[in-house]
N, C-alpha and C positions, 0 to 999 in steps of 0.2 A: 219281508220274510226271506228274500230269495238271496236278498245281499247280506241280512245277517249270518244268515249257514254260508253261504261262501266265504266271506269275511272271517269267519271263525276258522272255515277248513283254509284259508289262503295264509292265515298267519302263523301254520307249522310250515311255514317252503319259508326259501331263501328267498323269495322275490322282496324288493324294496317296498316304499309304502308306494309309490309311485307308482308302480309295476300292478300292484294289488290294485290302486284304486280303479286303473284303464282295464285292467281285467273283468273289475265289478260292475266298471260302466256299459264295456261291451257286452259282458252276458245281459244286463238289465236291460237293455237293447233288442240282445236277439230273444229274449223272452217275448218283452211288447211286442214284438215280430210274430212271433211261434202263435200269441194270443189275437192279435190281426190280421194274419194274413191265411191263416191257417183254414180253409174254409171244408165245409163237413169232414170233421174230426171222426176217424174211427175210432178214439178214446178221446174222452173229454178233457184230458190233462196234458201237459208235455213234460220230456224228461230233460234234470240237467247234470250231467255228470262231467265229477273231475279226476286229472290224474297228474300225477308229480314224477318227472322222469328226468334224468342229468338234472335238476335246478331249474326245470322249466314248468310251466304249468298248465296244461291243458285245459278247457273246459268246454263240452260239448252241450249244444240245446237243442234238443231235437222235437217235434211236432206229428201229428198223426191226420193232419188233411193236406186238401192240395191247395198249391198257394194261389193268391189271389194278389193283384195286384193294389195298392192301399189306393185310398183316396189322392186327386190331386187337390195339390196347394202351394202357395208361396212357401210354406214355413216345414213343408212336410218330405219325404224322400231323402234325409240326408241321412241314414240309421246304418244302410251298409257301408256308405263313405267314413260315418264315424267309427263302426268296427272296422275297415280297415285304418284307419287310423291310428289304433288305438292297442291291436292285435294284428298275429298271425292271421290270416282267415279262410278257411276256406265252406264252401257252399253246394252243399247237394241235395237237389230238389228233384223227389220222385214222385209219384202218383201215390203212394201211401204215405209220405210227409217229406217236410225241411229239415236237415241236418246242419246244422250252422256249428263248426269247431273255431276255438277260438286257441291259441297260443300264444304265451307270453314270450317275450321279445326278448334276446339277449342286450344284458345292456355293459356295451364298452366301459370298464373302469380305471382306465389306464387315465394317467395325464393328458393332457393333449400335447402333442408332440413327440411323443416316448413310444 
């Protein structure tokens, strides 16, 4: 549900399909995040909001507990390394929640060389 309404509201902006899909990955990211990490939630839901400013696109996820650190595992902890990967990022973690902002990346469309 989370990447259909994104996906719907990402395809009025100028971002590429590209652009879009790394945006959709990383919010669907810091949600499972918002949803695991987020421990005694003063509201039971998290928020995601977006905003379109110069051609860029913002999307914020934000949570209402305080964070907990996930399980360990071989296969598991790569979630922030893939949002920055993937996005702008940045990360504010207070005692009434995590604030995880995402931004889409300018992308160079000159030649190479020009």
């Amino acid at each position: 549900m989370l990447r259909r309404g994104l996906h719907a509201c990402l395809q009025g902006t100028s971002l590429s399909g590209d652009q879009c899909y790394d945006l959709l990955l990383a919010a669907g990211e810091a949600a499972s995040n918002a949803i695991e990490h987020a421990q005694h939630p003063s509201e039971p839901f998290f928020d995601v909001l977006t905003e379109v400013d110069d051609g860029r696109v913002s999307v914020l996820v934000r949570d209402f507990g305080v964070w907990r650190a996930g399980l360990a595992g071989p296969y598991r902890g790569r979630g922030l390394g893939m949002m920055r990967a993937l996005a702008d990022m940045t990360v504010v973690s207070q005692p009434g929640g995590t604030t995880v902002t995402l931004r889409s990346r300018d992308v160079d469309v000159r030649p190479p060389g020009s």
